[in-house]
C-alpha positions, -999 to 999 in steps of 0.1 A, spaced: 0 0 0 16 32 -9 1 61 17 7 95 6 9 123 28 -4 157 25 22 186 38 -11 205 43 -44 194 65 -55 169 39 -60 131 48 -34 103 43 -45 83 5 -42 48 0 -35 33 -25 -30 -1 -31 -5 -18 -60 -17 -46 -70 7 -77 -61 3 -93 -90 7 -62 -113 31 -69 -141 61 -42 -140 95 -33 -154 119 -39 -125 154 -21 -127 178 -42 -134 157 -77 -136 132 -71 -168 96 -78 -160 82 -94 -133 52 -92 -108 55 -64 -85 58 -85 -54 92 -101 -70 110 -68 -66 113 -74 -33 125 -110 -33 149 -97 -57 160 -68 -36 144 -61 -6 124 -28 -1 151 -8 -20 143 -25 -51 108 -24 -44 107 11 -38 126 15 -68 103 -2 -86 73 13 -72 86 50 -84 98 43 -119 61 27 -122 43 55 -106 65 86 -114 61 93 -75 87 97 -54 89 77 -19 98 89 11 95 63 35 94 25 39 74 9 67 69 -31 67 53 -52 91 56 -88 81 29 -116 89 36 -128 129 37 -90 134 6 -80 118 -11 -114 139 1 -103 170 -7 -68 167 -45 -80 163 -43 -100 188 -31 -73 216 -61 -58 204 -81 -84 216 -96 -93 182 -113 -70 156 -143 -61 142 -152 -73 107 -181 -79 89 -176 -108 66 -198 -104 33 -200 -142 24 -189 -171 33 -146 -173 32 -131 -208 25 -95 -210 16 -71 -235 26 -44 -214 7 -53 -185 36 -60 -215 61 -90 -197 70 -127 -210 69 -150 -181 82 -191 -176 79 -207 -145 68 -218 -120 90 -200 -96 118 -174 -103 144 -145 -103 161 -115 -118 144 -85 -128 162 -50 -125 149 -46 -155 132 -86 -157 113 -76 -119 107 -40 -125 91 -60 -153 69 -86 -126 56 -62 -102 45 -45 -130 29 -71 -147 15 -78 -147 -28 -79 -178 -42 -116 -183 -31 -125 -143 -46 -140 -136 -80 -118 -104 -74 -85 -124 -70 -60 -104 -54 -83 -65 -59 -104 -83 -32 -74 -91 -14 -66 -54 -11 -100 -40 -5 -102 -66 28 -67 -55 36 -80 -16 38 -102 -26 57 -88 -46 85 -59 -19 85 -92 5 94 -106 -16 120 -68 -24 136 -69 16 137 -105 22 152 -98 -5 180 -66 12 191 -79 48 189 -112 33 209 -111 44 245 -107 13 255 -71 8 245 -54 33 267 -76 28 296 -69 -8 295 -27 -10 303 -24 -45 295 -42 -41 257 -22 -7 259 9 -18 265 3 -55 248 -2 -30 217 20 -8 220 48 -33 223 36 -57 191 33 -28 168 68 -13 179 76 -49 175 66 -59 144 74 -28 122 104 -23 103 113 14 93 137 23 73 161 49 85 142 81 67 112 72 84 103 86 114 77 70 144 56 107 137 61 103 101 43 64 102 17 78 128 10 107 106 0 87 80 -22 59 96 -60 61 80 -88 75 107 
């Protein structure tokens, strides 16, 4: 997900690249977006992301799958609601439709999950945006600070489980979290 950052009062956008989206990647000729990476780590990828998009990065942020799963978790769970019915063994999650509260492994699953969606991996993205909202709602809820346990449970996972690269300030990845 590339976020981009007004200097002014303007909201954070999302936007989110595709992983299978087929791009020129310096050095390596054409691949699927998501190789730049195993090719070269986020410099690569970022690399690739701004000769594809003409923009120009500023910061990396990454938080890899056990983080993401334990940052939900510390949350105690969050709220989705699950439009149909979510089979896929690929995901390893099997989840009925409706709203509730999914833990950090149900929740790493749906953001994972494609091979069951007519949208293939645009699905994928769209769920991803969304769990990234509800992560955000839970910890800005009232409940989170006034809890010190979830507080700190949180506070420690998410510290945890990022990686920053070094132009990337903690206020910089705060500023641009969605509301």
């Amino acid at each position: 997900i590339l976020v981009h950052v007004p200097s002014g009062d303007g909201k954070p956008a999302l936007i989110s690249l595709p992983r299978d989206s087929y791009v020129p990647i310096p050095g390596h000729s054409h691949n699927k977006i998501n190789a730049a990476y195993a090719l070269g780590g986020p410099k690569l990828l970022v690399a690739t992301i701004e000769g594809v998009t003409d923009v120009r990065i500023d910061g990396y942020v990454e938080i890899g799958f056990g983080g993401f799963a334990s940052v939900v978790e510390s949350l105690g769970g969050v709220d989705i609601c699950v439009a149909r019915p979510m089979k896929d063994s690929y995901a390893g999650i099997n989840l009925p439709a409706g709203c509730q509260t999914l833990n950090g492994p149900n929740a790493l699953g749906y953001v994972r999950a494609r091979y069951f969606d007519p949208l293939g991996d645009i699905g994928r993205v769209q769920r991803q945006r969304q769990l990234l909202s509800a992560i955000m709602h839970r910890a800005a809820s009232p409940s989170t600070p006034l809890i010190p346990w979830r507080y700190y449970g949180f506070a420690t996972t998410a510290g945890a489980g990022l990686t920053v690269d070094q132009d990337t300030s903690l206020p910089d990845v705060v500023r641009s979290l969605p509301p």
